[in-house]
C-alpha positions in Angstrom: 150.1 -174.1 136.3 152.4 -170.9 136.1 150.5 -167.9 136.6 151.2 -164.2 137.1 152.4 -163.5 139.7 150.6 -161.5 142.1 151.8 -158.2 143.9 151.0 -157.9 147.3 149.1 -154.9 148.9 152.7 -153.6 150.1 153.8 -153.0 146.8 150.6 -151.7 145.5 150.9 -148.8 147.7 153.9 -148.3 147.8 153.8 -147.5 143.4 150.8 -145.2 144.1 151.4 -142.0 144.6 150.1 -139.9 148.2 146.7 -138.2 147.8 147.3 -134.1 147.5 146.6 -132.0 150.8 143.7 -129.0 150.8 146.5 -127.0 150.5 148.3 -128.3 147.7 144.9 -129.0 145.7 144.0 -125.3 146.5 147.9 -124.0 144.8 147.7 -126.2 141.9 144.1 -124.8 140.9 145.5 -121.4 141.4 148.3 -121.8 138.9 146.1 -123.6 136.1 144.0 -120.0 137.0 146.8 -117.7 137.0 148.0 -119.5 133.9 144.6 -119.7 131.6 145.1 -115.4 132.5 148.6 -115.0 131.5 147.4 -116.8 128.7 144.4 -115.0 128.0 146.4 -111.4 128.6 149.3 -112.6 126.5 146.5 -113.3 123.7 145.4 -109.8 123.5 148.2 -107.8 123.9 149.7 -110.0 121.3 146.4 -109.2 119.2 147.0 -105.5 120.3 150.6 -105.2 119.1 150.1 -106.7 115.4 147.1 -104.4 115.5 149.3 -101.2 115.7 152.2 -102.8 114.4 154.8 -103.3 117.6 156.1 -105.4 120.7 154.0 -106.8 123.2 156.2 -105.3 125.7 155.6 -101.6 124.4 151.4 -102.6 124.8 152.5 -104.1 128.2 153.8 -100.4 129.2 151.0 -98.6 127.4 148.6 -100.5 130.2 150.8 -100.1 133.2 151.1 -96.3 132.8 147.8 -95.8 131.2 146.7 -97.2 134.5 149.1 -95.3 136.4 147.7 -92.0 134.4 143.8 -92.9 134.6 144.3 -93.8 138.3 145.7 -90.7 139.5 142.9 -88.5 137.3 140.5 -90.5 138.7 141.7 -89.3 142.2 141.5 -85.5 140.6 138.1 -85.5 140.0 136.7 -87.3 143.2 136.0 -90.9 141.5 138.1 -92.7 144.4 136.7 -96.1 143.7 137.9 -95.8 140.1 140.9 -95.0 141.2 141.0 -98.3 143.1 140.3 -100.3 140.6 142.9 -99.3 138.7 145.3 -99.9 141.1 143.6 -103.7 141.7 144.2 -103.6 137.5 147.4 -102.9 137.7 148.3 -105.6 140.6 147.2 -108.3 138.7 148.8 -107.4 135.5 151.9 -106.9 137.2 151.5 -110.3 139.1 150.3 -112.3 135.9 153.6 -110.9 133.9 155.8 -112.1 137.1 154.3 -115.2 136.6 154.3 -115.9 132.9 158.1 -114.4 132.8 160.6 -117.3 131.4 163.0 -116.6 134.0 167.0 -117.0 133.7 168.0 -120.0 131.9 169.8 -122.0 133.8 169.2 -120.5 136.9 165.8 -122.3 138.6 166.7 -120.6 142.0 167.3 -117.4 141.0 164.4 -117.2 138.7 162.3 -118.5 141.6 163.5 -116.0 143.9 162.8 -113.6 141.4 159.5 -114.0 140.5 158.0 -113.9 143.7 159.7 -111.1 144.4 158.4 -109.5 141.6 154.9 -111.0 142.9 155.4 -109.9 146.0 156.3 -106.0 144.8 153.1 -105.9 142.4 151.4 -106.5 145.5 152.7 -104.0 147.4 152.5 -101.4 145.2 148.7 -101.5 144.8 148.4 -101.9 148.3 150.3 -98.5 149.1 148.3 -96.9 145.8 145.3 -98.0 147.5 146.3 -96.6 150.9 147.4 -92.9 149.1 143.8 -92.9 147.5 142.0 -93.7 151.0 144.3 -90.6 152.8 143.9 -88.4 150.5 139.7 -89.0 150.0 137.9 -86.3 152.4 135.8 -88.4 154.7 132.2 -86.1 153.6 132.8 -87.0 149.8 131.5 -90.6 148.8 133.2 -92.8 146.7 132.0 -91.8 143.7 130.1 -88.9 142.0 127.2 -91.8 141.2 126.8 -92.2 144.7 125.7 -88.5 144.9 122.8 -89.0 142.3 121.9 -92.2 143.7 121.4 -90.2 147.4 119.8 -87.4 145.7 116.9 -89.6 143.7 116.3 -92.4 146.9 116.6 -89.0 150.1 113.9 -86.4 149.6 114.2 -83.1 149.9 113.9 -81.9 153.7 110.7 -80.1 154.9 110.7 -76.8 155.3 110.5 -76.5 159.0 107.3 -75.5 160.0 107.6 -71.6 162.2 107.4 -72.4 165.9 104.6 -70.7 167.8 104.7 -67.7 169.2 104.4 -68.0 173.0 101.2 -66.6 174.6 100.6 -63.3 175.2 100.3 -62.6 178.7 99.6 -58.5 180.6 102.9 -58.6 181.6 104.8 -59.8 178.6 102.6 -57.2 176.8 103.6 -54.2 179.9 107.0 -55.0 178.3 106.7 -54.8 174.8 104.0 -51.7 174.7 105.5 -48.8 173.0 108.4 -50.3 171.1 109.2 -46.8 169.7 110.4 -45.1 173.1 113.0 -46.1 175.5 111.9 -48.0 178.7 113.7 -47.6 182.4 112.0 -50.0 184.8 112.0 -50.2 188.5 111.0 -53.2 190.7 109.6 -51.2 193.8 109.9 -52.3 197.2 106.4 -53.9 198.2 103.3 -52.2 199.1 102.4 -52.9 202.7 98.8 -52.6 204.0 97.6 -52.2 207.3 96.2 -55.9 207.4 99.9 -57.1 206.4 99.1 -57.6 203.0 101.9 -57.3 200.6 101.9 -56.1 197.2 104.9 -56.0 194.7 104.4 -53.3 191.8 106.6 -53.1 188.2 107.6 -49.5 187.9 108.4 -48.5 184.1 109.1 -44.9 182.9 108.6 -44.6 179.2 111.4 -42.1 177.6 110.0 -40.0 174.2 113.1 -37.5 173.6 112.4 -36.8 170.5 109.3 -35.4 172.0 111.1 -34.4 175.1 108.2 -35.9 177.3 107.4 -39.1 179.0 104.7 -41.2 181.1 104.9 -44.0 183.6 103.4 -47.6 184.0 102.7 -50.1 186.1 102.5 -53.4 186.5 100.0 -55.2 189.7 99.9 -58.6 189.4 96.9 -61.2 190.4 95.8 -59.5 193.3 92.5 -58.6 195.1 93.6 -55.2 196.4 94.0 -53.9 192.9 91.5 -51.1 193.6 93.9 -49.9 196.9 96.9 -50.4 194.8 95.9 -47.7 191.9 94.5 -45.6 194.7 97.9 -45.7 196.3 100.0 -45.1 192.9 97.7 -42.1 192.0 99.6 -40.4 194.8 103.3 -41.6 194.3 103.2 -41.1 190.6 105.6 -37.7 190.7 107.6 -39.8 193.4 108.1 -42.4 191.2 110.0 -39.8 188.8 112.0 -38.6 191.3 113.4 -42.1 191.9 113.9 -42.8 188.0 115.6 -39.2 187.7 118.1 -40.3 190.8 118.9 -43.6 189.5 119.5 -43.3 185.8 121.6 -40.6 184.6 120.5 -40.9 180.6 121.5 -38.3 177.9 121.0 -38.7 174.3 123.9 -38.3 171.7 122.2 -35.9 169.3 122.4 -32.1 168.6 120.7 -31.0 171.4 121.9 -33.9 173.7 118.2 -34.2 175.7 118.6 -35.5 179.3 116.3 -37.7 180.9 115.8 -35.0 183.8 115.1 -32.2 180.8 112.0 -34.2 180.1 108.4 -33.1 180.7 105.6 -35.3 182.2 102.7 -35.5 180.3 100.4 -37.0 182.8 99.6 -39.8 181.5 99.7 -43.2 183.5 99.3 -46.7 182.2 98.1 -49.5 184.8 98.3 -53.2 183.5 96.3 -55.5 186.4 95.8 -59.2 186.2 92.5 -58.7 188.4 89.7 -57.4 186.7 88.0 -53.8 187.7 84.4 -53.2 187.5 82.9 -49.9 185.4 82.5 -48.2 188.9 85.7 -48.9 189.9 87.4 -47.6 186.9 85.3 -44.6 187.0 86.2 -44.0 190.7 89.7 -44.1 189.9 90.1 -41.5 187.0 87.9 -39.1 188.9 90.9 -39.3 191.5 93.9 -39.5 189.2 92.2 -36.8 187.0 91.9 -34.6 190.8 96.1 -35.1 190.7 96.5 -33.9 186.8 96.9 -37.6 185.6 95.1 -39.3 183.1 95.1 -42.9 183.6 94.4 -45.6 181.4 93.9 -49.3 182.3 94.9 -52.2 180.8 93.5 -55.7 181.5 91.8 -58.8 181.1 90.1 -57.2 177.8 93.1 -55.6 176.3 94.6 -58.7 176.4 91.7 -60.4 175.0 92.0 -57.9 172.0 95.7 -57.7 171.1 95.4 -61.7 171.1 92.9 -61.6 168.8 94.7 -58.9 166.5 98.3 -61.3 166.7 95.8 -64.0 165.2 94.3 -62.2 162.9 97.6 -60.8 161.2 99.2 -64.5 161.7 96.2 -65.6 159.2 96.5 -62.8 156.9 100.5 -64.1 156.4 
């Protein structure tokens, strides 16, 4: 007839006690970890110190500067990430013994206070440890001297580069470099007007032997079909052509006998480089007439090209 009585929903909740937030779930798991480590650290310094006979707060110094001391040698010899980790090491030991630290009896506040504070400075100092190791690494060197091997086994060695090629020879580039052992003085004359209004612009170059005191001119006519009229035309302004050297390029060598370009002899001899070929009759035509001024004239064209081509190949294969 009596039964028990029954409590009402009210007072049901109001005996239960409120569900933990994210937050609080997330702090309480963090101590049970940080705990189960002071516990497990505690464990084998304790281990450590019956070991060798002493306190657990002598081993507990041992680590910190042992730390301290591997860290910084680290630095030395360019393992930077060692370094690091040591100093991540050391933060956490420093933060577990705030935390596993009895405090002050009878003082909850002030053992509160200083624990955190104590947190809070093992924090900092591994963050500005950290921050000395990242100044003072050189940003070419890696991390770590593994890092070097690593690079050196996966990155092949570079390719020898292969030699670029040497640029074409052309008559020109060749009227240039022709007698490599004797000074050159060149002279871009004025053009050479026919009477049909044809224009013609010759390279003037006198070649300078004063260790021989003598010399000999060239010339250079470019693509042109009065190459015949041109030659004629230089046969007879050949010893002009001097003239105009000797008056514009005062030239004295700085030896013993100090040679002057003016105290050099002709020998005669004339070098023409054309672009457009000469036939056999031609060519004959013209050294009969250059040989009537005392010249000796040579011409250079579309064969000797062909030839010191083939003689640059040649020695390119041979290296």
């Amino acid at each position: 007839m009596f039964g028990k009585p029954q409590l009402s929903a009210v007072s049901r909740n109001a005996s239960s006690p409120p569900p933990l937030s994210k937050a609080s779930h997330f702090i309480s798991k963090l101590r049970a970890v940080l705990a189960a480590a002071s516990k497990r650290i505690g464990n084998i310094n304790s281990a450590i110190a019956k070991t060798f006979n002493t306190t657990r707060e002598t081993v507990f110094r041992f680590e910190v500067g042992g730390l301290f001391a591997f860290g910084f040698t680290m630095m030395q010899i360019g393992e930077w990430a060692a370094s690091v980790a040591c100093w991540v090491a050391l933060a956490i030991i420093l933060f577990v013994k705030a935390l596993a630290w009895s405090g002050i009896k009878g003082q909850r506040v002030w053992t509160v206070f200083l624990r955190g504070l104590f947190c809070v400075f093992s924090i900092a100092v591994s963050v500005l440890l950290i921050t000395v190791t990242y100044l003072r690494k050189p940003e070419t060197e890696p991390w770590s001297n593994l890092q070097k091997l690593l690079v050196y086994k996966t990155i092949p060695p570079p390719r020898p580069k292969s030699p670029q090629p040497e640029a074409p020879l052309t008559l020109e580039s060749l009227f240039k470099s022709d007698f490599p052992n004797v000074m050159k003085f060149t002279i871009s004359a004025d053009p050479t007007v026919f009477d049909d209004g044809e224009r013609v612009t010759v390279t003037s170059q006198e070649y300078a032997d004063f260790p021989a005191r003598s010399s000999f001119i060239g010339y250079y006519i470019p693509y042109t079909p009065l190459t015949f009229r041109v030659c004629a035309r230089l046969a007879n302004s050949s010893k002009e052509l001097l003239g105009a050297f000797t008056k514009r390029i005062s030239m004295q060598t700085f030896d013993a006998s100090a040679t002057k370009l003016t105290d050099l002899t002709f020998s005669g001899r004339v070098f023409i480089y054309h672009e457009w070929p000469l036939t056999l009759q031609q060519k004959s035509t013209l050294v009969d007439y250059y040989t009537s001024k005392h010249l000796a004239v040579e011409f250079r064209g579309i064969d000797y090209l062909r030839d010191q081509t083939l003689s640059r190949n040649q020695k390119a294969l041979k290296q």
